[in-house]
LOFISE-133657 format. One line per field, with one value per residue (C-alpha): residue number from 0; x negated, y negated, z negated. Coordinates in nm, 3 decimals. Layout:
seq: NUM:...
xx: X:...
yy: Y:...
zz: Z:...
This chain:
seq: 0:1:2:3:4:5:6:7:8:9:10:11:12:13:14:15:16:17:18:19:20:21:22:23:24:25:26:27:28:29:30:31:32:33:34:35:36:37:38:39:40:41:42:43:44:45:46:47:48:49:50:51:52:53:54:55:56:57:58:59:60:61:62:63:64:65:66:67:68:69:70:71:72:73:74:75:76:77:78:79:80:81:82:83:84:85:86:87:88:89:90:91:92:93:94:95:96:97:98:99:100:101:102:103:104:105:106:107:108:109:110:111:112:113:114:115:116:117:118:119:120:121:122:123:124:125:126:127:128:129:130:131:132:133:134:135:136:137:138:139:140:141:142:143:144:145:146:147:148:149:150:151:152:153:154:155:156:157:158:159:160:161:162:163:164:165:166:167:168:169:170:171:172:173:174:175:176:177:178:179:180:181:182:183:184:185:186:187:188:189:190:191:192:193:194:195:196:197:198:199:200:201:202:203:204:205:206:207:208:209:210:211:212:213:214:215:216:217:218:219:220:221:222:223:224:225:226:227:228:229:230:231:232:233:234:235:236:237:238:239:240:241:242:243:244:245:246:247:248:249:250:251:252:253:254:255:256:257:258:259:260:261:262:263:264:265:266:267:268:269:270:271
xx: -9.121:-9.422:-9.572:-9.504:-9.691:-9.648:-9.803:-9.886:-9.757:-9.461:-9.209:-8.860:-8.550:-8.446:-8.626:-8.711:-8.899:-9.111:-9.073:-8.877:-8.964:-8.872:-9.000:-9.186:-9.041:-9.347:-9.246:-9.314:-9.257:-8.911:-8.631:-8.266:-8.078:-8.289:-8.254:-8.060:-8.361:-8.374:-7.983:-7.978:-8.229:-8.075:-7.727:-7.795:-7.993:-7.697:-7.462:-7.663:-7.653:-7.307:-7.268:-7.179:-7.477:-7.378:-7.727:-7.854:-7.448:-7.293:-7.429:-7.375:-7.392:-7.430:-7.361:-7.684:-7.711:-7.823:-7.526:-7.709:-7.537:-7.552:-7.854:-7.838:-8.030:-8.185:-8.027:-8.181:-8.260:-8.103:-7.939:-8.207:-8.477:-8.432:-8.705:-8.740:-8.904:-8.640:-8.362:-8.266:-8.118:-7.846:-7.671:-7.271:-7.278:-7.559:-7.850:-8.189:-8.302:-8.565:-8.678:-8.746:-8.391:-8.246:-7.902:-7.577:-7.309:-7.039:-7.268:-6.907:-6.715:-6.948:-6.957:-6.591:-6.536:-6.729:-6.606:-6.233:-6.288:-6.476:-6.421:-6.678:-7.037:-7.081:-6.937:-6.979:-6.882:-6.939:-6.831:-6.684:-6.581:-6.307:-6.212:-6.196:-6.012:-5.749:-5.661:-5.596:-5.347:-5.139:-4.987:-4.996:-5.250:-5.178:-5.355:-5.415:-5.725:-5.902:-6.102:-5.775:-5.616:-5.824:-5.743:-5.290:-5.094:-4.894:-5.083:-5.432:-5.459:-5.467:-5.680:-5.490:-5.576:-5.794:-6.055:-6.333:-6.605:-6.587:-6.833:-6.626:-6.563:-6.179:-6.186:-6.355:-6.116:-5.826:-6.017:-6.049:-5.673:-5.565:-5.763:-5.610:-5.714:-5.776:-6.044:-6.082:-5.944:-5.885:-5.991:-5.831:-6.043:-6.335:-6.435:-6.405:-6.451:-6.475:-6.606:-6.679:-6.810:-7.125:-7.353:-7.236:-6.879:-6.848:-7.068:-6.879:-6.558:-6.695:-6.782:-6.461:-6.276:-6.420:-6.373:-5.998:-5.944:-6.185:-5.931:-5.623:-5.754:-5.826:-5.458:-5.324:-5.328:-5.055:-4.853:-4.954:-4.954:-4.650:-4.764:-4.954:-5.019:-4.659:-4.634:-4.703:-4.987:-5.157:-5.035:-5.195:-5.519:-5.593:-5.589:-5.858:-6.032:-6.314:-6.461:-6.734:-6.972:-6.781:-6.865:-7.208:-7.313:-7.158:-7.390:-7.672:-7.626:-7.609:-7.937:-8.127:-7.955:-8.095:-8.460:-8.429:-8.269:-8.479:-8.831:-8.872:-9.032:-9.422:-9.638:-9.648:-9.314:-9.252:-9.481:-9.774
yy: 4.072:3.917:3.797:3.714:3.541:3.543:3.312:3.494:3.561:3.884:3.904:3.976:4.061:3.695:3.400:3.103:3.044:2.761:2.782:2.978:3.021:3.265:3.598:3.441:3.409:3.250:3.277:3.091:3.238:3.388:3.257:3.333:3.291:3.010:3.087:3.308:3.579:3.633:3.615:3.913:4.093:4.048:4.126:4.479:4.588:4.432:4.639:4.990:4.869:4.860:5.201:5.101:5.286:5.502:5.604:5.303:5.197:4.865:4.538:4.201:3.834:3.492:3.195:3.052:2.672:2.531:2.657:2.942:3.213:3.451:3.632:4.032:4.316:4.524:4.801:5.170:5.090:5.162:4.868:4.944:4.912:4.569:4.332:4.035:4.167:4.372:4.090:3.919:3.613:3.647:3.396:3.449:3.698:3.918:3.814:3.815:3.454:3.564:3.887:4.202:4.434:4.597:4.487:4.646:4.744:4.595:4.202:4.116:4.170:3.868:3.686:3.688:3.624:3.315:3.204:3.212:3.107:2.752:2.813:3.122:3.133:3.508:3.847:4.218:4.521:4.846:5.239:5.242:5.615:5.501:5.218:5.488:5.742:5.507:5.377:5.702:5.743:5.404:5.343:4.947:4.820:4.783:4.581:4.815:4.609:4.299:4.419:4.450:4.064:3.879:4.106:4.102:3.853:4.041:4.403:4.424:4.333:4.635:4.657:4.929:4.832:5.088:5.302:5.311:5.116:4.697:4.693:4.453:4.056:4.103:4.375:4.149:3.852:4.095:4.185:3.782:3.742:4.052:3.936:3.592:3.392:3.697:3.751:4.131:4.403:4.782:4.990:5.275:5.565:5.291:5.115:4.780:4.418:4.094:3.806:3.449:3.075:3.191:3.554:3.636:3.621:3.801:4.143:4.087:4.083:4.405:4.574:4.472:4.580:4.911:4.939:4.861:5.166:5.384:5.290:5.340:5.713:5.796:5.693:5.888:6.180:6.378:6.115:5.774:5.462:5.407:5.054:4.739:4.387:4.195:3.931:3.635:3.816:3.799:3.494:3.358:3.598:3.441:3.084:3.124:3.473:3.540:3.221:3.101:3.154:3.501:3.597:3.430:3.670:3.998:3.916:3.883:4.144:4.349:4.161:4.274:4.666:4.664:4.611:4.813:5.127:5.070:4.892:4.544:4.417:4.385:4.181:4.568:4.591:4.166:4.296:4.079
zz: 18.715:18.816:18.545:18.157:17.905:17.541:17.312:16.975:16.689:16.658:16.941:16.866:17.108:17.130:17.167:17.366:17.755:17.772:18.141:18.412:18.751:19.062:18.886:18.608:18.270:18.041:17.647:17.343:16.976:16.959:16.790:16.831:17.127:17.271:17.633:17.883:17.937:17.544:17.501:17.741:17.572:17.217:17.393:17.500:17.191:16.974:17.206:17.129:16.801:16.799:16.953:17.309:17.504:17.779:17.904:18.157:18.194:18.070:18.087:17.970:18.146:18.052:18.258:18.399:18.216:18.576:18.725:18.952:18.867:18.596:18.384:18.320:18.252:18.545:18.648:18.540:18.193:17.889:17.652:17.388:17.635:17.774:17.742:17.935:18.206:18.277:18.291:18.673:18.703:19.009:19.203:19.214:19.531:19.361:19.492:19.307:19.207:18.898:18.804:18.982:19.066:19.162:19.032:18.919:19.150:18.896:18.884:19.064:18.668:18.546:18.839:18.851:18.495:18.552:18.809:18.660:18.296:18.248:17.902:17.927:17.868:17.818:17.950:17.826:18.045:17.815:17.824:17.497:17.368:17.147:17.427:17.628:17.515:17.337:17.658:17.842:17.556:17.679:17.375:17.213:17.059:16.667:16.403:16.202:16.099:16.171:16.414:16.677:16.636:16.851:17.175:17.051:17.270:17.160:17.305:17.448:17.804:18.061:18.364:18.601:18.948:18.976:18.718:18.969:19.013:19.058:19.312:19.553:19.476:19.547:19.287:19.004:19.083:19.066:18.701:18.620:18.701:18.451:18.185:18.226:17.919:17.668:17.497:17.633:17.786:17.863:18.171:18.150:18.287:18.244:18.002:17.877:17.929:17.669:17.704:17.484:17.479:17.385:17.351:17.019:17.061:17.376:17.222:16.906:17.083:17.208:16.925:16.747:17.027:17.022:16.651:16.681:16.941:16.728:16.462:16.540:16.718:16.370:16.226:16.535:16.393:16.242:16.400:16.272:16.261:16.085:15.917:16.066:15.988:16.059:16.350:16.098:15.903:16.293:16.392:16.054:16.131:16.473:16.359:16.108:16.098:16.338:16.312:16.532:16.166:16.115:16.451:16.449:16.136:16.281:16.566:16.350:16.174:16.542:16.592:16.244:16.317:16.621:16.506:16.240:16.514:16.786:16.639:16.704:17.039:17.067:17.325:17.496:17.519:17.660:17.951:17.826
């Protein structure tokens, strides 16, 4: 990136740009969430948080609020070592409108998600473990806790078009038309993908998602599940459970983990 500069006072993951430009992000004092760059940056570090590293894989999006495209991390970098100067602002086919690249091959999952879903601010692609290796099992998806109701309509969506890479537009809009109007869903041989109206919900969705395959491996053995949460107990769970504030202090939570995991951010780290 070309240039940062941070007023003083401590910088945390997530905070607020007095001013963006092509490859200039200048910062104020940080507080939560206050634009895309810092979303992204709190995003990732919530994500390793959660336990959804996978070296310098995964990545999470948010919709541009000017309509440009979408803000991510750069490519290379691990989730806990995303500052802002390693975040890109692209436009819908990929290309670099802020930051310094390059890119990920997979931008086309966000930019696809976008595009599809109006009612979605904010997209997570992750290597889950558990995600991972409950899939390969293709079995249903059981509430066996919380953590599994938001993704049950009545099973957690499956993505089985391919496992490989979506590197290709026509392979994230075939991705956008799976997930349909869910809140996440299974790659098997992948990964994940979950997205949200806002930050918070679509890396909680993540994490809860995860948790709810890590979950129900665990009861797998010696042959369970053999009891779950009835139809109406869910039905009843998704009208009222993961609130927006539920959500909101899971994220937080993520958020405080995070600094407490990987250190908080210093003007060394923002690139100042």
């Amino acid at each position: 990136m070309a240039g940062l500069s941070v007023d003083q006072g401590h910088y945390s993951a997530y905070g607020r740009s007095s001013r963006v430009d092509r490859g200039v992000i200048e910062e104020s004092r940080v507080v939560h969430g206050s634009t895309p760059a810092h979303e992204i940056v709190g995003a990732h570090r919530a994500l390793g948080a959660a336990g959804q590293a996978d070296m310098v894989w995964g990545h999470a999006a948010v919709r541009d609020p000017d309509g440009r495209g979408l803000w991510t991390k750069a490519a290379g970098w691990g989730m806990e070592e995303i500052t802002p100067a390693r975040v890109v602002l692209l436009s819908d086919d990929g290309e670099i409108l802020v930051g310094d690249g390059p890119r990920h091959i997979e931008f086309h999952i966000h930019a696809a998600l976008l595009r599809a879903r109006p009612d979605v601010g904010a997209t997570v692609h992750t290597h889950g473990e558990a995600a991972a290796a409950f899939a390969a099992l293709d079995v249903p998806l059981r509430p066996l806790s919380h953590d599994a109701v938001p993704f049950l309509a009545p099973d957690v969506v499956r993505f089985t078009a391919t496992s490989d890479l979506v590197a290709t537009r026509s392979l994230g809009d075939a991705l956008a038309d799976s997930l349909g109007g869910a809140n996440g869903c299974l790659i098997p041989g992948h990964g994940m993908v979950t997205v949200g109206p806002d930050i918070a919900t679509a890396v909680m969705h993540a994490a809860l998602l995860e948790r709810a395959c890590r979950i129900q491996l665990m009861a797998s053995v010696n042959g369970g599940p053999a009891v779950w949460s009835s139809e109406a107990d869910v039905a009843a769970k998704q009208r009222g459970l993961w609130s927006a504030t539920q959500l909101s202090a899971g994220y937080d939570y993520l958020l405080r983990k995070a600094d407490a995991q990987f250190g908080e951010l210093d003007r060394a780290d923002a690139g100042s």
